[in-house]
FIGUBA-75032 format. One line per field, with one value per residue (C-alpha): residue number from 1; x, y, z. Coordinates in pm, whole numbers. Layout:
BEGIN
n [NUM;...]
xx [X;...]
yy [Y;...]
zz [Z;...]
END
This chain:
BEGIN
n [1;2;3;4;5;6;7;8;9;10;11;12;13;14;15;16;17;18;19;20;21;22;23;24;25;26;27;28;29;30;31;32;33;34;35;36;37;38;39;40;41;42;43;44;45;46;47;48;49;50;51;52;53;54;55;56;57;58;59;60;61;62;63;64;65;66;67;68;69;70;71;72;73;74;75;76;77;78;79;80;81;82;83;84;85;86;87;88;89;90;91;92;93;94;95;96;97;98;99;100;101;102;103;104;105;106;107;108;109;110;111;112;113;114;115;116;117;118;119;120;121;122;123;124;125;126;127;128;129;130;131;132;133;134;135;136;137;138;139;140;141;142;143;144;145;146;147;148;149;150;151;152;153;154;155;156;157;158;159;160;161;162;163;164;165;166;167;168;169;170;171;172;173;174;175;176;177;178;179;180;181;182;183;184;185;186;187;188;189;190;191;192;193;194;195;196;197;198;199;200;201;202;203;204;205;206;207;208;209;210;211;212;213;214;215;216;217;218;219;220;221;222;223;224;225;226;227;228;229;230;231;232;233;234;235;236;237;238;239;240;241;242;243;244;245;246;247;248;249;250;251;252;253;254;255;256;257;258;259;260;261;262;263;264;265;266;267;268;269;270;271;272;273;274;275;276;277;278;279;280;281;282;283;284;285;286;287;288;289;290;291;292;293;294;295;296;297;298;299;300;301;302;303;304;305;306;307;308;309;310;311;312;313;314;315;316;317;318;319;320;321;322;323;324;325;326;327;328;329;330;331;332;333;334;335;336;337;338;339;340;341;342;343;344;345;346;347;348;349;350;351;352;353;354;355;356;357;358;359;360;361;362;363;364;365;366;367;368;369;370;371;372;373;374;375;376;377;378;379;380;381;382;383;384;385;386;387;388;389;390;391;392;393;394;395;396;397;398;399;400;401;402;403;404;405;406;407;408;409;410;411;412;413;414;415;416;417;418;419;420;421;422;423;424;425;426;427;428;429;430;431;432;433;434;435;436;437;438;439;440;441;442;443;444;445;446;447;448;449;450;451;452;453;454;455;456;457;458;459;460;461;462;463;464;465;466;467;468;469;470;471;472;473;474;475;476;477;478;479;480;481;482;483;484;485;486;487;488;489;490;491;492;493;494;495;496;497;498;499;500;501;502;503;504;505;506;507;508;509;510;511;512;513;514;515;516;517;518;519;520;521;522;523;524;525;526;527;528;529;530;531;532;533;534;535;536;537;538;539;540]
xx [0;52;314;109;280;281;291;366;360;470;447;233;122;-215;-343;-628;-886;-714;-366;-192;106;270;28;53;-287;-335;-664;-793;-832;-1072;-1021;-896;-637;-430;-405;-112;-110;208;232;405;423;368;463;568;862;773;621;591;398;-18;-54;-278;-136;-452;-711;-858;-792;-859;-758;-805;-579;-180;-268;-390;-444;-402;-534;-341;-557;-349;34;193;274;528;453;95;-56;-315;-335;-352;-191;-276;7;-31;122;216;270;547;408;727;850;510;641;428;635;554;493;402;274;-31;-113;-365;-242;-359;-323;-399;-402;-704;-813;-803;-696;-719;-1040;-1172;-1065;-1123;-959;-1074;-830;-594;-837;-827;-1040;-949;-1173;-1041;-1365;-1245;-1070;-1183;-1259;-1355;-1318;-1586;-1486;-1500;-1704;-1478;-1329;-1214;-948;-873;-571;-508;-220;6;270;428;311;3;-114;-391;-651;-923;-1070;-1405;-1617;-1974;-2171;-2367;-2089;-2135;-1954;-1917;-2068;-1817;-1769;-1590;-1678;-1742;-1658;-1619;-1542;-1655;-1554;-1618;-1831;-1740;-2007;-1865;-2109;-2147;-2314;-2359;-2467;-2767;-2988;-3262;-3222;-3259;-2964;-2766;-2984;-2702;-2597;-2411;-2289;-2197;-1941;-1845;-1540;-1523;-1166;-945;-1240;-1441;-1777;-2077;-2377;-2583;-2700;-2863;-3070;-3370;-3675;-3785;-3505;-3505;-3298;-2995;-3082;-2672;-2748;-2430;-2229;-2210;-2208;-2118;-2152;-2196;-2219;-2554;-2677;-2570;-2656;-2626;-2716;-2886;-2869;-3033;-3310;-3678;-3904;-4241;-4156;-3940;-3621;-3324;-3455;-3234;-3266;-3105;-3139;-3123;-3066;-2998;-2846;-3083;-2812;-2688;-2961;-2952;-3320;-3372;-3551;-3633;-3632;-3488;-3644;-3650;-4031;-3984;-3785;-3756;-3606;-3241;-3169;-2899;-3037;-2782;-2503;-2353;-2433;-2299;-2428;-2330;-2523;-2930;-2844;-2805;-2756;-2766;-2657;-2864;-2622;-2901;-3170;-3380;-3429;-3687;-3644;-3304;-3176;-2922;-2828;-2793;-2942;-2900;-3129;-3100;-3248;-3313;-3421;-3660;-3710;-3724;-3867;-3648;-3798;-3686;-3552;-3459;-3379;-3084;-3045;-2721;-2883;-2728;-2761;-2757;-2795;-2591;-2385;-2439;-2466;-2486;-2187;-1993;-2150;-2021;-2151;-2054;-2267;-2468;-2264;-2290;-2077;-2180;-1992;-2081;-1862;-1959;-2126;-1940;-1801;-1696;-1695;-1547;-1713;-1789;-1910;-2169;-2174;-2506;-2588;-2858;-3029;-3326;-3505;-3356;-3066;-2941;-2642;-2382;-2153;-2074;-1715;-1520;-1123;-928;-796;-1065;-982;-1211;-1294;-1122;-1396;-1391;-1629;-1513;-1442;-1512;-1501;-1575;-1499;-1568;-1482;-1216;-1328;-1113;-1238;-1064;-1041;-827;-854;-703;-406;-166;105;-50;42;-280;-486;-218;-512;-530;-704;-834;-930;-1159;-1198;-1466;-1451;-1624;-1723;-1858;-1952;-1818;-1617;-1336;-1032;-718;-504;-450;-272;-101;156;527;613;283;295;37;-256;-192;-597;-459;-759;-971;-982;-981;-1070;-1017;-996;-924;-578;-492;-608;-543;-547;-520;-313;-381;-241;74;383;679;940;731;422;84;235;-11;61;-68;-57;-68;-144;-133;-218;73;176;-32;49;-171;-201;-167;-542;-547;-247;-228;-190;81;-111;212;608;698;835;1151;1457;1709;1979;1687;1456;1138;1022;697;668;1025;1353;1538;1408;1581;1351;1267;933;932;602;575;379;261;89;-164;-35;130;371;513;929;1140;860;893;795;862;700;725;738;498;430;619;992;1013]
yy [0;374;500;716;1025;1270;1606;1864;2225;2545;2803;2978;2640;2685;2334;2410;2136;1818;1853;1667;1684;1314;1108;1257;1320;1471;1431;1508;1224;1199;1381;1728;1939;2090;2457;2622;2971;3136;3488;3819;4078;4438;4742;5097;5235;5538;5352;5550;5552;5524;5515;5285;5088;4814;5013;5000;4723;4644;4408;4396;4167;4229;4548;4658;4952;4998;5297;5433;5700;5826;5826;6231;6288;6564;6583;6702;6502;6227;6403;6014;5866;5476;5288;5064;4741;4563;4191;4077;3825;3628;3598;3612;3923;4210;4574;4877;5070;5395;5561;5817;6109;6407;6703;6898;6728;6867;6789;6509;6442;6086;6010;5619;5550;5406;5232;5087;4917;4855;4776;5128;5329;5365;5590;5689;5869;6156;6205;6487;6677;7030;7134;7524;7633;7363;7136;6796;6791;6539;6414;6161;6161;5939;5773;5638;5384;5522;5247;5203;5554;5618;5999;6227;6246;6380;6530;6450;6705;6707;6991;7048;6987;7090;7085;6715;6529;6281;6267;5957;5753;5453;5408;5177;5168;4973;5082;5405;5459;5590;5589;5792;5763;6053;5904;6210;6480;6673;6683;6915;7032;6649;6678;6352;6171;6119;6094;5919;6051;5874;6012;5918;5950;6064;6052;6222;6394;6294;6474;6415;6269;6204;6256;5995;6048;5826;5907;5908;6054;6107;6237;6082;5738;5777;5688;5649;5420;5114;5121;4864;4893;4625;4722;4927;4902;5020;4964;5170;5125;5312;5103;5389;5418;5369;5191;5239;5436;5149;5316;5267;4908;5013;4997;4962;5122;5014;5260;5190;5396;5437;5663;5950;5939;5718;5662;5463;5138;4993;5095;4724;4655;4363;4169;4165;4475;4565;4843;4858;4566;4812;4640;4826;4775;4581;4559;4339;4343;4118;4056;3988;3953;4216;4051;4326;4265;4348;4295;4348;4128;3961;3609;3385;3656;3581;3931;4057;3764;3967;3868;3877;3955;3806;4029;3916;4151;4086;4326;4604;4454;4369;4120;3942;3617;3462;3576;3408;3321;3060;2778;2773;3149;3287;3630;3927;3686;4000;3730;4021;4256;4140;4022;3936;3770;3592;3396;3132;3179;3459;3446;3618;3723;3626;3809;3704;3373;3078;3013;3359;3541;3309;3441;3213;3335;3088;3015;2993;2841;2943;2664;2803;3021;2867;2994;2725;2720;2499;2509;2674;2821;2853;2874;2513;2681;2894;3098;3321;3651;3628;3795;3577;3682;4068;4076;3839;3810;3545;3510;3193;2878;3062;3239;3448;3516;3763;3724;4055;3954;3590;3484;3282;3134;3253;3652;3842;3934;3993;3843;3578;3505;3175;3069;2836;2615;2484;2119;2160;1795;1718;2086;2101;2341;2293;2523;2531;2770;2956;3274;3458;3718;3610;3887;3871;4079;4202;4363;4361;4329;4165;4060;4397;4368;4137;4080;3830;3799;3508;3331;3618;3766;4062;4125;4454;4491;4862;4847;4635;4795;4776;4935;5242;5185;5087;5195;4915;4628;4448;4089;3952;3586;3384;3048;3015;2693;2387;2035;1764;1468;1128;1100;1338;1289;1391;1038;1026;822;809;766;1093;1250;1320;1344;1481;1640;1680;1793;1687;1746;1724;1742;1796;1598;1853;1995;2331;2361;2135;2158;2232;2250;2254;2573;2380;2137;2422;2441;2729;2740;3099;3198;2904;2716;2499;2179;1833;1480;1236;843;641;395;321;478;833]
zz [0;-67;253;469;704;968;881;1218;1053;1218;966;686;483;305;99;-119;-191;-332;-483;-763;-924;-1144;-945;-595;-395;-86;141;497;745;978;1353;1452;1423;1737;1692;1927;2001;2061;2234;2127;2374;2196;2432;2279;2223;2482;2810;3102;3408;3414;2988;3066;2705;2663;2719;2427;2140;1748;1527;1104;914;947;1180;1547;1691;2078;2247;2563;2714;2994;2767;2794;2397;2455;2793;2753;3078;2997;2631;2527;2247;1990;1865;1522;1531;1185;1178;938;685;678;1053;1176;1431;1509;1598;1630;1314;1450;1715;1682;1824;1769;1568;1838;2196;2506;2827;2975;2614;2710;2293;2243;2505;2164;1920;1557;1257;919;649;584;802;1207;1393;1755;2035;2206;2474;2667;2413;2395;2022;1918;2310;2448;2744;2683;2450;2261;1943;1724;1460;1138;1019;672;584;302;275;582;716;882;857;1053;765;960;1268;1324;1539;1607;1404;1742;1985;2331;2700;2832;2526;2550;2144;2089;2403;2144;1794;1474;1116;874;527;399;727;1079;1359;1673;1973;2200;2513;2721;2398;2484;2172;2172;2551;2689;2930;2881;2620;2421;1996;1779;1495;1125;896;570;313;-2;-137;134;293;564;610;926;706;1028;1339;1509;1807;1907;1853;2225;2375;2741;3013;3087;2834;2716;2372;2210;2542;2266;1867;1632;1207;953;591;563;936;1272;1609;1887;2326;2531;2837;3070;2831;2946;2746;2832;3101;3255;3417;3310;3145;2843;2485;2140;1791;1448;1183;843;553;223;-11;211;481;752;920;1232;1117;1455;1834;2030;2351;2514;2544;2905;3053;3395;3620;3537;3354;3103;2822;2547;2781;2516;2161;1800;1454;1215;887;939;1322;1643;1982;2280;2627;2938;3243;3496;3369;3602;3444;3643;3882;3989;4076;3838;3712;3321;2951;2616;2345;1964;1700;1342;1037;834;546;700;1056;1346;1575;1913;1798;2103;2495;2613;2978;3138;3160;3548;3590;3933;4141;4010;3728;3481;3204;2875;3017;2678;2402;1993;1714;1431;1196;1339;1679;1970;2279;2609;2923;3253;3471;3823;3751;3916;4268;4422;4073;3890;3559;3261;2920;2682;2345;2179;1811;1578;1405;1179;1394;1730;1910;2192;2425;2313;2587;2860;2872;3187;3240;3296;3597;3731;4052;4305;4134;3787;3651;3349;3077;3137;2727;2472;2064;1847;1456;1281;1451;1748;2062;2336;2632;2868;3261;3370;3767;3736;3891;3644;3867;4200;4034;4164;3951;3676;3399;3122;2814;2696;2324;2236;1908;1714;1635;1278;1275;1657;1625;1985;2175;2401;2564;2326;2530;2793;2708;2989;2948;2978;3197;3394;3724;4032;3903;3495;3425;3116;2972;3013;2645;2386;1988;1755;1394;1195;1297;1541;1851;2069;2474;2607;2973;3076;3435;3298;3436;3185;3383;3466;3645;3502;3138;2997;2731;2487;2388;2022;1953;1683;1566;1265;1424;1397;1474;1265;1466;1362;1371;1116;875;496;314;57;-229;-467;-434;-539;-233;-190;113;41;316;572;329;221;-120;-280;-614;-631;-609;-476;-160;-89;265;510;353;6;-217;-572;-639;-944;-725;-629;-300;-177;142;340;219;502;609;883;854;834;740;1004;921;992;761;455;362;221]
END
């Protein structure tokens, strides 16, 4: 019979469907595949006491952006300053490419309390930045990638701006599209009801094309503490909203863009709200689907124990798909204070739920009209108030969850991140990794914040003290190393491979890597991969 080998990779090797090449054909066999995540610190070039580096994180592709609201640009106290990190496509490292900074700093701006990446664009909120002589009533700047540079394109200011707005207390890109939330704005008089605000490019210029307010603003609702943007539609919390007269029950918005005018299309409340439940705490959009966290939800009447809502559009009609509850939810678990969806799949934070605080978060799984929890995620090491669940992201078939009060090697409550992987056949899911920083010390809170995209995820540290104190860090992750396991090995159905001098070669007699591909095979593999076929049946 045909030999059959092992194949451990550890580097960029991408197979594409079934490959041939003089007889040789590769195919999947049956079991998983081990993922391993390996860890690169990112810290600035600049770090100095209280940046708070961390507090803010986003991911998109090869770049991140880190926001590090307390850092002295120039010396300007707490003026606030974002760093873009670059990951190098052929070592796999991510450095600093730049650090960024407003054109016009000043001090308490708080620049880099938000943060967002989309392909060459960032957007960064500057909350208490002062602009035209107001006081705090905020900002938020653009960035644009020009090769390896990343320049100030824009300064966004709202057309209405006012003292304490708070301009910039949330934001996200998606596109040609900004939405900038302004959670304490004051529209028409209504002290506190809050805005958000959309702005769109055209060429280098970005102009406001909205304001959104809802259409029942009241006192103090903070409209504008969460956003989130997917193509055409955004979504925006008011979690101190009050439907029906319902304080502080909380509610969400959906507005949608037809041309240049954005209209709200539906008002989100929950079909049971109560008296501060922060529905709109949270909030994610993806596609047909909204899911919006209510971290104070009463379920069954367990006090506090938090919620989650799942919205689905139809046409032009959002309705509540599903409520969902832990299915072991207890008093003041605040199940719904992070939420994200993706697909068929949402994952929800439970920061408090578990054995003194534990925290867990739960990953539920749409099927037709049904969403279900699938599992129940909790740490392989949980500890007493880890607060695990305080940040979460999921994208495709990998989770993180962040827990910024655990205690990795008995270091208090320095903070770690777990992912979790899909099992695309048992469509189970189960811990990979813990990720803990390599330098963890006493009260990192790494973990406050976390996203994930793809093969690569991001954990923000902002009390992480690297050399000065409570400078911040943040934590890239990536899974470029994979190990297939004998279950699972790629079966050699020919005799053309090839050793020669510790090289393998397929599709080639002359190896010049210890994994080399012919490209003509349709397979493609990264410049010095890694890699190596291990005998198990059968001579090479």
């Amino acid at each position: 019979s045909a030999p059959v080998y092992k194949l451990d990779v550890d580097g960029d090797i991408n197979f594409t469907g079934t490959l041939y090449q003089n007889g040789v054909e590769f195919s999947s066999g049956g079991g998983s595949t081990t993922v391993e995540w390996t860890q690169q610190k990112l810290t600035t070039s600049d770090i100095e006491d209280n940046d708070f580096l961390g507090y803010s994180v986003s991911i998109s592709g090869d770049y991140a952006i880190v926001g590090a609201i307390l850092e002295d640009p120039s010396g300007i106290n707490a003026a606030g300053s974002a760093y873009i990190f670059t990951r190098n496509g052929t070592t796999g490292v991510w450095s600093q490419q730049q650090k960024l900074v407003a054109s016009d700093p000043g001090n308490y701006d708080q620049f880099g309390n938000s943060v967002s990446i989309a392909g060459d664009y960032a957007v960064v909120g500057a909350r208490l930045e002062d602009p035209f002589n107001t006081t705090d009533a905020g900002s938020a700047y653009i960035f644009v990638r020009i090769g390896t540079t990343w320049f100030q394109q824009a300064k966004l200011v709202a057309s209405d701006r006012g003292d304490t707005d708070l301009f910039g207390w949330s934001v996200a890109i998606s596109g040609d599209y900004v939405i900038v939330g302004a959670a304490l704005e004051d529209p028409n008089g209504i002290s506190d009801a809050g805005s958000a605000y959309i702005f769109k490019r055209d060429g280098s210029t970005w102009s406001q094309q909205a304001k959104l307010v809802a259409s029942d603003r009241g006192d103090g609702d903070q409209f504008g503490h969460s956003v989130s943007i997917s193509g055409d539609y955004v979504i925006v919390g008011a979690a101190l909203e009050d439907p029906n007269g319902i304080s502080d029950a909380g509610s969400a918005y959906i507005f949608k863009r037809d041309g240049s005018t954005w209209s709200q299309q539906a008002k989100l409340v929950a079909s049971d709200p109560e008296i501060i439940d922060l529905f709109g705490y949270s909030v994610s959009i993806s596609g047909d689907y909204a899911i919006v966290g209510a971290r104070l939800e009463n379920p069954g009447g367990t006090s506090n124990a938090g919620s989650a809502y799942i919205f689905k559009r139809d046409g032009t009609t959002w309705s509540q798909q599903a409520k969902l509850t832990a299915s072991d939810g207890e008093t003041s678990d605040l199940f719904g204070h992070s939420v994200s969806i993706s697909g068929d799949y949402a994952i929800v934070g439970a920061i408090l739920n578990g054995i003194s605080d534990t925290g867990s978060a739960y990953i539920f799984k749409r099927n037709g009209t049904t969403w279900s929890q699938q599992v129940k995620l909790t740490a392989g090491d949980p500890g007493n108030g880890n607060q695990f669940g305080h940040s979460v992201s999921i994208s495709g078939d990998y989770a993180i969850v962040g827990a910024m009060l655990e205690d990795p090697s008995g270091i208090s409550n320095a903070g770690s991140g777990y992912i979790f992987v899909r099992d695309t056949e048992l469509d189970t899911w189960s811990e990979l990794q813990k990720i803990v920083a390599g330098d963890g010390a006493d009260s990192d809170q790494f973990g406050y914040s976390v996203a994930i995209s793809g093969g690569y995820a991001i954990v923000g540290a902002p009390y992480k003290d690297h050399i000065p104190v409570d400078s911040g860090s943040v934590y890239i992750f990536n899974s470029s190393t994979a190990t297939i396991s004998a279950s699972t090995v790629w079966s050699l159905n020919a005799t053309n491979a090839y050793y020669n001098n510790g090289n393998v070669g397929i599709g080639t007699s002359n190896p010049t890597a210890p994994l080399h591909i012919n490209n003509s095979t349709s397979a493609s593999s990264s410049a010095s991969p890694l890699a190596y076929f291990e005998n198990i049946a059968g001579d090479a």
